[in-house]
C-alpha positions in Angstrom: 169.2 39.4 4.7 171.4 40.9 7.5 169.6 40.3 11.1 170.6 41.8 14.0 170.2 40.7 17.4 170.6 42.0 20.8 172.1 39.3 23.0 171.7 40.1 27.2 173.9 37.7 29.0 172.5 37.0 32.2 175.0 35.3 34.5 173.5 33.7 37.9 175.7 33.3 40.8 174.8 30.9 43.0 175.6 30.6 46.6 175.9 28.1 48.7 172.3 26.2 49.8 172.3 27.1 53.7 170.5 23.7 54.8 169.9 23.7 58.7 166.8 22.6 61.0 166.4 23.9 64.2 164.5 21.2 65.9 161.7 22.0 69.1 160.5 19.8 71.8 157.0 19.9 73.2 157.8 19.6 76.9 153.8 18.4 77.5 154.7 15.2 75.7 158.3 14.6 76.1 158.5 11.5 78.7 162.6 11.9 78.8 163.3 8.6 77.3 166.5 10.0 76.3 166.7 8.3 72.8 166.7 11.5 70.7 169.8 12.3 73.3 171.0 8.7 71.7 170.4 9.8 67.9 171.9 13.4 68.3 173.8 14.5 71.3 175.0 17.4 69.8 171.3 18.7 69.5 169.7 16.9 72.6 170.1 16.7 76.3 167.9 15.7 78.9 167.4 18.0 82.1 166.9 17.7 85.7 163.0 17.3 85.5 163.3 14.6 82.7 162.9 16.3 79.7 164.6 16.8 76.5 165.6 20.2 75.4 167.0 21.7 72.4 171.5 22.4 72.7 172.2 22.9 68.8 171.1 23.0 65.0 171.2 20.1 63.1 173.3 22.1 60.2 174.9 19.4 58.0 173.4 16.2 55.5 174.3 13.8 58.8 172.8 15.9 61.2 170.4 16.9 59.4 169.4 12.5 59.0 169.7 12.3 62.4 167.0 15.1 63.5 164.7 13.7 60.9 165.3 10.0 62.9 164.9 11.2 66.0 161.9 13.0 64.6 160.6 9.3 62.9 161.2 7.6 66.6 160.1 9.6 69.1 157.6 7.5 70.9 155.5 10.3 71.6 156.0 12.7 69.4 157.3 15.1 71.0 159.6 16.9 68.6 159.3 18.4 65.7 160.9 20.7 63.0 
């Protein structure tokens, strides 16, 4: 018996995972503690009228740990992803 078969090779590239989180502060709730400031002052800063606003993207694993803590600890909620 002399079977033929019709092999299709498929080969998958894959690129690198783009992992990134852009975070956003709701300025009605944000009391200006300053503690997200504290967790991630590359994506955090506090201005004149007391409020946290957004400077960055968390865009790496540690960054990335931190938003999500910030996130976790807000003591009013005011940011989210």
């Amino acid at each position: 018996m002399n079977l033929l078969f019709d092999v299709k090779i498929i080969i998958r590239t894959t690129l690198p995972e783009v992992l990134y989180m852009t975070p956003r502060v709701d300025e009605t709730r944000c009391i200006g503690c300053g503690l997200c400031v504290q967790l991630c002052p590359d994506l955090f800063m506090v201005d004149p009228r007391q409020i946290a606003i957004v400077t960055g993207v968390a865009d790496s694993p540690e960054s990335i740990e931190r938003l999500e803590a910030a996130v976790d600890y807000c003591p009013v909620q005011a940011i989210s992803l």
